[in-house]
Phi, psi and omega in degrees: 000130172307111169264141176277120148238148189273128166289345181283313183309297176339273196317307155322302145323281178306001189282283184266023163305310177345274188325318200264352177246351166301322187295300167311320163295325170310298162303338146301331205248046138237168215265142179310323181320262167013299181306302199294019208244334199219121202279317183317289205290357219240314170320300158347282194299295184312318200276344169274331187296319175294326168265339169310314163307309208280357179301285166310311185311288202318328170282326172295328163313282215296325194274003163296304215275309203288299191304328194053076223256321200166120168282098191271137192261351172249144176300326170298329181284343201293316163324293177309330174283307168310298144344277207305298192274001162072041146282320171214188188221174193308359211253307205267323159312319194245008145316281204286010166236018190270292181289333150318320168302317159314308194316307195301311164312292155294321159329290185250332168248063181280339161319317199267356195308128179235128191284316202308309227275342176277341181283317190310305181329287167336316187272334203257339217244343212295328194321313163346280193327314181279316190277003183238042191216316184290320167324274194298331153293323208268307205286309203252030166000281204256008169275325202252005165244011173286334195281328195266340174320000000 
């Protein structure tokens, strides 16, 4: 089935996901002491991890929105649809709702936030990001590189 996408929403997005895992990368390659040490790094880190999630929703949203596939009502079902539509696969799905959750968390209950464990995200978890952007490049190839030529 075609499925449709605007290659500028994409492309625009994955521009600063880059950006936001270049950061992220940065921030890996220092010692937890360091992290847990230092709050500008720690903000730094939560707030790259919240957009880097809400990067993926905004994409998932919008390859939902344009096919008019399904109004998912929760951000995790948006994961789940994608899943569902052989867009990404379970392993990147129940990551990435794994990081809604996470999201969710630094949003709003940031009092409960345990930092080792935003260090852990970091050292362990960052891959997603990559296998769910290579995925989404790969499906929608040849819409988004007639646009990048």
């Amino acid at each position: 089935m075609g499925m449709r996408v605007n290659p500028d929403v994409i492309i625009k997005r994955f521009e600063y996901l880059n950006k936001l895992l270049e950061e992220l990368e940065s921030i890996r390659k220092i010692t937890k002491d360091e992290f847990l040490n230092n709050f500008s790094t720690i903000l730094g880190a939560e707030r790259a991890l919240v957009l880097s999630t809400n990067i993926c929703i905004d994409i998932g949203a919008h390859i939902l929105s344009i096919n008019d596939v399904s109004k998912p009502e929760t951000y995790s079902e948006i994961f789940e649809d994608l899943m569902k539509l052989n867009i990404i696969d379970k392993e990147i799905e129940e990551s990435l709702i794994k990081f809604v959750g996470l999201r969710n968390l630094l949003g709003h209950l940031y009092t409960k936030v345990n930092n080792e464990r935003v260090y852990n995200i970091i050292q362990e978890n960052l891959s997603v990001f990559y296998s769910f952007k290579n995925q989404i490049l790969m499906k929608f190839k040849d819409q988004l590189k007639k646009n990048n030529e």
